[in-house]
ZAMARGU-4260 file (C-alpha; in steps of 0.2 Angstrom, whole numbers, plus 5000, padded with zeros to 4 digits):
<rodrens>
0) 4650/5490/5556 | 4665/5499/5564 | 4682/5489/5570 | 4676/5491/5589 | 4661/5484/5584
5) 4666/5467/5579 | 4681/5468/5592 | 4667/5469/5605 | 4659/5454/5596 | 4673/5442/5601
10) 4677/5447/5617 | 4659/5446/5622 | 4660/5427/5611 | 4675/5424/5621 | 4667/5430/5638
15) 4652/5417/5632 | 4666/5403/5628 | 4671/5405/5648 | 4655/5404/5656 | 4650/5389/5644
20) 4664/5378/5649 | 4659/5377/5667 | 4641/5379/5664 | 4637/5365/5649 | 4644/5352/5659
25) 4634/5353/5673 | 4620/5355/5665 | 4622/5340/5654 | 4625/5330/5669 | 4607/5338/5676
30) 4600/5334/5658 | 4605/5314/5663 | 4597/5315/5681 | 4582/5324/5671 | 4584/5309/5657
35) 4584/5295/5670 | 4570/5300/5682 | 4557/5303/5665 | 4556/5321/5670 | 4548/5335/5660
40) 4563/5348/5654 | 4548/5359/5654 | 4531/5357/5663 | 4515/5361/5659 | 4507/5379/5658
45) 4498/5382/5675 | 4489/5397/5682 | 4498/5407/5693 | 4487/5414/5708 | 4495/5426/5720
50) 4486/5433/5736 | 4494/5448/5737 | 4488/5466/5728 | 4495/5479/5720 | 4497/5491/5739
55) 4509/5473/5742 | 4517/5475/5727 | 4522/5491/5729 | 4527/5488/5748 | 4538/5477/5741
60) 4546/5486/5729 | 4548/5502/5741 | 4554/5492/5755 | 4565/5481/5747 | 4571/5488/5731
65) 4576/5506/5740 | 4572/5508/5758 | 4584/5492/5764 | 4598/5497/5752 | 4598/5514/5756
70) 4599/5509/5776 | 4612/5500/5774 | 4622/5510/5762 | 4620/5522/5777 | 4626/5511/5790
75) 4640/5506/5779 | 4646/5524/5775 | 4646/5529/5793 | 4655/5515/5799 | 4671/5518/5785
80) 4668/5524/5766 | 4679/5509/5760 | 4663/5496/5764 | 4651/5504/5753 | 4656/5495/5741
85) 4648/5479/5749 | 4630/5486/5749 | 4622/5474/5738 | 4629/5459/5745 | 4625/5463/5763
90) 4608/5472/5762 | 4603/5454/5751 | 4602/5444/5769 | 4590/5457/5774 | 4581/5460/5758
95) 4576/5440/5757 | 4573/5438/5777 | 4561/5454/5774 | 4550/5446/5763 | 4548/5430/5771
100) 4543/5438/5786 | 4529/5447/5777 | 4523/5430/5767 | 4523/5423/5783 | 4513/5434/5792
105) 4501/5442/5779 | 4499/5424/5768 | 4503/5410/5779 | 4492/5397/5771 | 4497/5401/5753
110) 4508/5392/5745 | 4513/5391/5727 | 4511/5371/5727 | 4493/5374/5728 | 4481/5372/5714
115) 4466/5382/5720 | 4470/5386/5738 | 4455/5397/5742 | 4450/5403/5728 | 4435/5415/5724
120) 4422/5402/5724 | 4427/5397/5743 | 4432/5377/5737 | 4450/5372/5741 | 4457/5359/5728
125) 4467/5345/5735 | 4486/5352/5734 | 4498/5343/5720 | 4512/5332/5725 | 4526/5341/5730
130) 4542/5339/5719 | 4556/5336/5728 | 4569/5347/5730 | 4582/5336/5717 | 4569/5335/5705
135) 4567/5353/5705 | 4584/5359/5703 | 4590/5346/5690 | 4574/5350/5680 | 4577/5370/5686
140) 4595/5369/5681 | 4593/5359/5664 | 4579/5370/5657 | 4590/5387/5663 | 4605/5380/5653
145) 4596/5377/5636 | 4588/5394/5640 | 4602/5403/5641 | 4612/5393/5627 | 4597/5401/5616
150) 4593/5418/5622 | 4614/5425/5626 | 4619/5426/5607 | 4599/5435/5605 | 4601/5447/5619
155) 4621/5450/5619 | 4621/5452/5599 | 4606/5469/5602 | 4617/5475/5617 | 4632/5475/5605
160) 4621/5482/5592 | 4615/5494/5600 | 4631/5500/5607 | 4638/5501/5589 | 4624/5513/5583
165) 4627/5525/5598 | 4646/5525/5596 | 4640/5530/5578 | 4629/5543/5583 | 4644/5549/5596
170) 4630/5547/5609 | 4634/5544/5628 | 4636/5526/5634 | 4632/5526/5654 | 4644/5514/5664
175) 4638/5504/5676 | 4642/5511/5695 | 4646/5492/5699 | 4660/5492/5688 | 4670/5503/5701
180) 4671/5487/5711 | 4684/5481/5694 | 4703/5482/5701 | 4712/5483/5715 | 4712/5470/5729
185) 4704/5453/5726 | 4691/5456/5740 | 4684/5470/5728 | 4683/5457/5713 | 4675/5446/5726
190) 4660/5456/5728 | 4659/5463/5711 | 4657/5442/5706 | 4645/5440/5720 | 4634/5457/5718
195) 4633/5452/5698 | 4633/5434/5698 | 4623/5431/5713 | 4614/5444/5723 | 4608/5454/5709
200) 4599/5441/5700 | 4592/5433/5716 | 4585/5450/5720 | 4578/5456/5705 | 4572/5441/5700
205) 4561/5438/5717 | 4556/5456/5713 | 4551/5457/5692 | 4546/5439/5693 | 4541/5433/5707
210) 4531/5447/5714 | 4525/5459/5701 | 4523/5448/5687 | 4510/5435/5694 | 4500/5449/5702
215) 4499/5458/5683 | 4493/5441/5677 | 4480/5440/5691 | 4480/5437/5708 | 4464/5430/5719
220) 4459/5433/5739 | 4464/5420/5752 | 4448/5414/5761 | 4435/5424/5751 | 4422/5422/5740
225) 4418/5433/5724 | 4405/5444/5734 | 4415/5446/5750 | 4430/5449/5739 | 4436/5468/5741
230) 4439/5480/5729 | 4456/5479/5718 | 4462/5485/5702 | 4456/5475/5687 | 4469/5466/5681
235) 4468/5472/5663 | 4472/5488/5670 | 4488/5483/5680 | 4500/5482/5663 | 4494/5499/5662
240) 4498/5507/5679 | 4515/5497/5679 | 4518/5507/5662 | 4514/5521/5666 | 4524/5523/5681
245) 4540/5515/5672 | 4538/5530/5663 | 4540/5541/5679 | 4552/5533/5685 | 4561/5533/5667
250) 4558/5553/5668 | 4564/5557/5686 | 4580/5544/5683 | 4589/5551/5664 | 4593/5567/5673
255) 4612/5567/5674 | 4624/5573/5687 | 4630/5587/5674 | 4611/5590/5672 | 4606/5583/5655
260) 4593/5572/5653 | 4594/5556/5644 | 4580/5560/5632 | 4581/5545/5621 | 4577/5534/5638
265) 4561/5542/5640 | 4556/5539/5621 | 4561/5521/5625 | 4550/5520/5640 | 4535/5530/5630
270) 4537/5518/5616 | 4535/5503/5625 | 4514/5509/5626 | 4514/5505/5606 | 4521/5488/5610
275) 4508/5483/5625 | 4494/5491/5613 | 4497/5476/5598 | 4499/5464/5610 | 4479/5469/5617
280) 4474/5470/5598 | 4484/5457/5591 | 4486/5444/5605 | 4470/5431/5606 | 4478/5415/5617
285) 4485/5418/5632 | 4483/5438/5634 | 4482/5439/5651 | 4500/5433/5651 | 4509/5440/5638
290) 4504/5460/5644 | 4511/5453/5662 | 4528/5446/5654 | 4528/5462/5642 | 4526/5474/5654
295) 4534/5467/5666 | 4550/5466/5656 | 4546/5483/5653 | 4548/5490/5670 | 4563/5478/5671
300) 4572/5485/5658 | 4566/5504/5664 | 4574/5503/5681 | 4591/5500/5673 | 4586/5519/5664
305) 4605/5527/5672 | 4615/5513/5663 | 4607/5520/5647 | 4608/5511/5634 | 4608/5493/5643
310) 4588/5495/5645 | 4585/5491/5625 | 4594/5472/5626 | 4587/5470/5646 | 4568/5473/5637
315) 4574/5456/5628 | 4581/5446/5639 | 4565/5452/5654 | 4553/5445/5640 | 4562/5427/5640
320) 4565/5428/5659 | 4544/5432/5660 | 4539/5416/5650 | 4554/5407/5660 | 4543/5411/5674
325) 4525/5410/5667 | 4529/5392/5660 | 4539/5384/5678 | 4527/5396/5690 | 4542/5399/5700
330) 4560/5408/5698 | 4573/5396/5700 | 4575/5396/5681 | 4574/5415/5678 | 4587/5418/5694
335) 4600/5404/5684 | 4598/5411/5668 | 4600/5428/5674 | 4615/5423/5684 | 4624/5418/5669
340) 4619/5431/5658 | 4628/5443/5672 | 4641/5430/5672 | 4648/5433/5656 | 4646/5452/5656
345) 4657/5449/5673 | 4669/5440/5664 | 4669/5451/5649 | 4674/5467/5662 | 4684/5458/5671
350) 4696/5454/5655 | 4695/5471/5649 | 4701/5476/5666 | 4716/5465/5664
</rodrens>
């Protein structure tokens, strides 16, 4: 490996080293609360069941992911160019308050606590007990911790990898547009932290996680029974569709401003067919989750197509975000460890900056 290579390695360790000495602490004093109170560091596997179809899914995603940003980026811009740099931060309020309102109104009797809450044979199963917020979040916070104390070196060990070889192969390296945000006055390095520690996570995570990923492992109709059930996609076709149009977006997006197109991207996004077709052959237990955590780590990882080649190690870390997810039916856990994976590449700009 080249000198950059293992000089990168350090300041990423030493970026890591940061994050770790605020971030262990805590959660050993979470792994005591969890200790004390006999809770499970990680709970059982449960069936997630979802209401909403794939039209929700992608209303969400539309609205959401591009329509609320771009608003807002617009507002921003015409109010003084100097506040477009808060985007992300503000357009988050409106993104979150957004989907709640359409829970509310389209799903107001679902709710993730509920075992069988009108499923296709019409019988509702007495809801669970509740845990209590405390519990949760110690549980939450505990699990996230040893997560990410065992998926960061994986992930950022490919990422500097994969760096290495393309510096080797005098191939581009696309920068992140956040990183704009680096210098100047502190109010900038304010919403840099906040965008990539906190907002994005949150965001992406509700998104990836939270909305696409239990509707690919299969969602059911509120109120109805299997014959007065309509029609929707069969949900051994939905890793399929979600593929396929990571693809597109994978083609339309690694067209550069000086227009070349980032060629290798879309063979990345292509590939990932091989990898969904040996999970169908090869996968016999728990199929119908491991194409919805694959493919939705693919489409994860394919979004971030203009900061190529950050997609490859994002794949990754989507797949141990998905069975994050999967295995605690919820995102508290994906949202914490992705906070601190972005934590550290925060940390690792911002001292290269200085």
């Amino acid at each position: 490996m080249t000198p950059d290579f293992w000089t990168e390695i350090r300041r990423l360790v030493t970026a890591g080293a940061i994050v770790a000495t605020v971030t262990v602490p805590f959660g050993l004093i979470t792994t005591a609360v969890v200790l004390r109170r006999h809770l499970a560091i990680l709970p059982p596997c449960k069936l997630w069941r979802v209401p909403w179809s794939g039209a929700g899914v992608f209303t969400a995603f539309v609205v959401v992911g591009l329509c609320i940003p771009q608003a807002v980026a617009q507002i921003l811009d015409s109010i003084g160019p100097h506040l477009e740099t808060a985007v992300g931060v503000l357009a988050l309020p409106l993104q979150l308050g957004t989907l709640v309102l359409f829970w509310r109104l389209l799903y107001p009797e679902w709710s993730p606590y509920r075992r069988n809450a009108s499923t296709f044979d019409g019988i509702d199963s007495p809801a669970p007990d509740r845990p209590t917020i405390g519990d949760t979040f110690a549980r939450g916070t505990t699990l996230a911790v040893l997560s990410w104390i065992a998926f960061a070196p994986i992930v950022l060990l490919i990422h500097s990898i994969v760096n290495a070889v393309f510096t080797l192969l005098d191939l581009t390296i696309e920068t992140h547009p956040i990183t704009h945000l680096v210098g100047g006055a502190a109010s900038r390095q304010l919403l840099f932290l906040t965008e990539v520690c906190f907002a994005a996570p949150l965001r992406e995570e509700i998104l990836f996680r939270g909305i696409l990923l239990p509707w690919l492992i299969g969602g059911y109709t509120r109120g109805c029974s299997s014959r007065a059930a309509p029609a929707r996609l069969h949900r051994a076709t939905r890793p399929v569709i979600v593929l396929a149009i990571a693809g597109l977006f994978a083609w339309f997006t690694s067209l550069r401003s000086d227009g070349h197109r980032i060629y290798p991207a879309v063979i990345f996004a292509a590939t990932l067919y091989l990898g969904l077709g040996i999970i169908w052959v090869g996968v016999r237990r728990g199929k119908r989750h491991w194409r919805g955590i694959y493919s939705s780590a693919a489409f994860f990882a394919v979004v971030h197509t203009p900061v190529w080649p950050s997609p490859i190690p994002l794949f990754v870390l989507g797949l141990g975000l998905g069975w994050l997810a999967v295995r605690t039916r919820g995102v508290l856990v994906p949202v914490l460890v992705h906070g601190l994976f972005n934590a550290v590449s925060a940390v690792y700009v911002l001292r290269g900056a200085m």
